[in-house]
MARRO-333022 format. One line per 3 residues: number of its first residue (from 0); for each residue x, y, z of C-alpha. Coordinates in nm, 3 decimals. Layout:
NUM) X Y Z  ...
This chain:
0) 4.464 -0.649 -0.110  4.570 -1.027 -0.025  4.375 -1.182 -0.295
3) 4.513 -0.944 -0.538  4.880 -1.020 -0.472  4.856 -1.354 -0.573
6) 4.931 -1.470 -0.878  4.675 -1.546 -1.127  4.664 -1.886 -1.136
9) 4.637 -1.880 -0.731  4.325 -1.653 -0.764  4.216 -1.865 -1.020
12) 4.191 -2.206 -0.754  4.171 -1.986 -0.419  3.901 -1.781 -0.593
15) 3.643 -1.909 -0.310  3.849 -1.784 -0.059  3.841 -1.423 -0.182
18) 3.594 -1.332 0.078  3.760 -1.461 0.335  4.073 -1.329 0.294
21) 3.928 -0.983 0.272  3.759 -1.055 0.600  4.097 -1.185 0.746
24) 4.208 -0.854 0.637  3.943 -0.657 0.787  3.979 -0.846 1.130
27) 4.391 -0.726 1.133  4.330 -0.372 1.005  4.505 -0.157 1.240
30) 4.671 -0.418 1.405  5.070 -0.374 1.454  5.141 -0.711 1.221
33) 5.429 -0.869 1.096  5.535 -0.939 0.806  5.385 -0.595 0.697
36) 5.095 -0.639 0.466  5.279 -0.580 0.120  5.444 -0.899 0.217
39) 5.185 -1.096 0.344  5.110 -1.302 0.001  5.486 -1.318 -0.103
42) 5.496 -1.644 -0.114  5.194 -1.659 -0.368  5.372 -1.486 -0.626
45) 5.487 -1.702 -0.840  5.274 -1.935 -0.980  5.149 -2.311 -0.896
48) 5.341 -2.471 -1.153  5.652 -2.308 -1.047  5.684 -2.505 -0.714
51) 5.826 -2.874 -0.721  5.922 -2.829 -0.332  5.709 -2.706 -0.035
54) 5.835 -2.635 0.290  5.640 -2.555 0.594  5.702 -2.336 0.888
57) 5.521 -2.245 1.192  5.417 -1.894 1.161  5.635 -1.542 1.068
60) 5.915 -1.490 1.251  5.773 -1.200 1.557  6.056 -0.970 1.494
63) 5.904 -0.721 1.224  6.347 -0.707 1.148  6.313 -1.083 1.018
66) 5.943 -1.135 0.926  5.938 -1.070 0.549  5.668 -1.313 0.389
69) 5.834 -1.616 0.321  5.887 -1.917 0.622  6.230 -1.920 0.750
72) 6.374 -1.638 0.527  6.543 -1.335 0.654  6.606 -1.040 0.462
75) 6.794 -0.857 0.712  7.135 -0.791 0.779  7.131 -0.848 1.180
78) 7.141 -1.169 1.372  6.962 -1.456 1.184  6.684 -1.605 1.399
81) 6.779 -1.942 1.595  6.588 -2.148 1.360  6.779 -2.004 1.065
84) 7.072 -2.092 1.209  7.035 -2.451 1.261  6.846 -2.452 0.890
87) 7.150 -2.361 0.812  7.385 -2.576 1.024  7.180 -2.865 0.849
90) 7.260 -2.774 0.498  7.628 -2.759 0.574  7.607 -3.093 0.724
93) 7.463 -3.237 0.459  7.576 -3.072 0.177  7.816 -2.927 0.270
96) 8.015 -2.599 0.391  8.022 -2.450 0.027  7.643 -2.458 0.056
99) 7.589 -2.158 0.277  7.754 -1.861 0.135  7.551 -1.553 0.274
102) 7.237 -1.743 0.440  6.945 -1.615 0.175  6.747 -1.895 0.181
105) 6.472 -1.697 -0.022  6.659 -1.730 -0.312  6.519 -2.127 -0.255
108) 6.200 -1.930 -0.362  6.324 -1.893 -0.748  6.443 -2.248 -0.801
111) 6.092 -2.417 -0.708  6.076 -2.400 -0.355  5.776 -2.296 -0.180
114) 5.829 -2.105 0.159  5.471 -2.129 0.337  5.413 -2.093 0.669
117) 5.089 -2.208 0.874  4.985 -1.859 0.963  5.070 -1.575 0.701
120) 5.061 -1.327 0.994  5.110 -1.279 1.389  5.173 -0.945 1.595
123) 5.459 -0.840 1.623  5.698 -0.968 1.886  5.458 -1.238 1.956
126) 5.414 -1.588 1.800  5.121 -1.800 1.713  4.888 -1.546 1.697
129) 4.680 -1.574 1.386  4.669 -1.953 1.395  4.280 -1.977 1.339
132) 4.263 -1.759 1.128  4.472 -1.856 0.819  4.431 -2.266 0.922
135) 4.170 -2.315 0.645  4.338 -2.125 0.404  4.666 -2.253 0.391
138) 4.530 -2.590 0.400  4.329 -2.561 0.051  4.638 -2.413 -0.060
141) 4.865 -2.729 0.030  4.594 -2.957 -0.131  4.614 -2.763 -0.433
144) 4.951 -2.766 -0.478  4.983 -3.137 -0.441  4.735 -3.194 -0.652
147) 4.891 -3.001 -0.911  5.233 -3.099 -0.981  5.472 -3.406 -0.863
150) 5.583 -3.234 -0.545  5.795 -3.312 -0.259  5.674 -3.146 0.083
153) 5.955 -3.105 0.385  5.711 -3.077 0.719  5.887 -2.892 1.034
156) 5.719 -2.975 1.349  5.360 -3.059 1.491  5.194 -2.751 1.264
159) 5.340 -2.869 0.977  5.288 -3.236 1.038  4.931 -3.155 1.081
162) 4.907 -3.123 0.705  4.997 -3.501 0.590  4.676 -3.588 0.531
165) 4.635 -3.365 0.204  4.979 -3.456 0.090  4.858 -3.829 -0.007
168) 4.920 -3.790 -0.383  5.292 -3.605 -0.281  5.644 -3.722 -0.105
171) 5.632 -3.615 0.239  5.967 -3.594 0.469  5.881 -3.468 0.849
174) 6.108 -3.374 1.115  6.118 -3.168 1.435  6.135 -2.790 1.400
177) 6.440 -2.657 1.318  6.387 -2.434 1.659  6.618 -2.465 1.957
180) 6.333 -2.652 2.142  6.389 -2.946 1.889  6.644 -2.951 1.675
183) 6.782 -3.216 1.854  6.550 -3.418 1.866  6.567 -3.537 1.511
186) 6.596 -3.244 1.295  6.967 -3.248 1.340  7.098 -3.500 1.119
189) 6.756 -3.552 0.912  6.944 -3.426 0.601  6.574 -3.306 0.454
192) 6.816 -3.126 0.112  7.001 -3.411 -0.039  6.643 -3.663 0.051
195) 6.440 -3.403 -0.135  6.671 -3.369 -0.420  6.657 -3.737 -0.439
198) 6.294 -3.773 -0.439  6.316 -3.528 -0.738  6.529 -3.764 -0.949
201) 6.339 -4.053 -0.845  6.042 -3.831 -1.044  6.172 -3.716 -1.323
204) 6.225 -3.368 -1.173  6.547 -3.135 -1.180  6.714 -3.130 -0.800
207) 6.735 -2.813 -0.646  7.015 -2.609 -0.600  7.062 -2.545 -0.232
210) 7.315 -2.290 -0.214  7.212 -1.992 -0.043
């Protein structure tokens, strides 16, 4: 199921990783996962040539209410998850109030942005539990993608971080995690959306539209 939902120019570089992504699939069979499994790939969609900006996250978010495939994205109506909130506390500081209308930062999705988290999956109202298994994975998929396209690369906290070294060929901003455990220690006040757009200019690249 997972290989299949990627797009085919994914399966076409990630094709060595069909087996594994079975067996990843195998090893959370009848577990009570989030983001459910039609979502799990969502941010594989679209395809590699698409994405001039990747931004990394942590893992889903453990409420199955939230969790919906893409890092940091909510497609829920309730209370946006902490992290969400100061995401979007940031982009009205830097850009700003106009900039948040209704909070739907997967709409970043269709202007270029990739939304990829270190884990694709954790159980459900606990985080960081599928760490090892998606590590590799992701990984080959970051390399790919920089070595694909100009791209600029946002990295959120020590996860995230951990993923420099296969960014060499891209721009890489880093910050603390957007969570409440760090946000102010430097994630406040980074203003990651106007740098990235800039880095795009400096390329030759459109900026993105922020508004969300």
């Amino acid at each position: 199921m997972f290989f299949e939902q990627m797009h085919p120019s994914w399966q076409s570089q990630l094709v060595a990783f069909r087996q594994q992504l079975s067996e990843i699939e195998s090893e959370i069979a009848g577990l009570d996962i989030v983001p459910e499994k039609s979502k799990v790939m969502r941010a594989f969609e679209k395809p590699i040539d698409h994405y001039r900006v990747l931004i990394v996250g942590q893992d889903p978010y453990p409420n199955p209410d939230h969790a919906c495939g893409l890092a940091f994205a909510v497609e829920s109506e309730g209370v946006r998850p902490p992290s969400l909130e100061n995401i979007l506390k940031e982009l009205r500081s830097d850009l700003g109030r106009g900039s948040v209308r209704n909070g739907n930062v997967a709409i970043w999705a269709d202007s270029g942005v990739m939304l990829l988290n270190r884990s694709l999956t954790t159980i459900s109202g606990i985080s960081n539990q599928h760490s090892k298994l998606w590590a590799e994975f992701t990984l080959s998929v970051v390399r790919i993608l920089s070595e694909s396209q100009p791209l600029v690369a946002v990295l959120w906290g020590r996860q995230a971080q951990q993923l420099a070294p296969v960014l060499s060929s891209s721009v890489v901003l880093s910050s603390p995690h957007p969570s409440p455990l760090s946000s102010y220690r430097g994630f406040f006040g980074s203003r990651p959306f106007s740098k990235v757009n800039a880095e795009l200019i400096r390329l030759g690249e459109q900026p993105i539209d922020w508004t969300c």
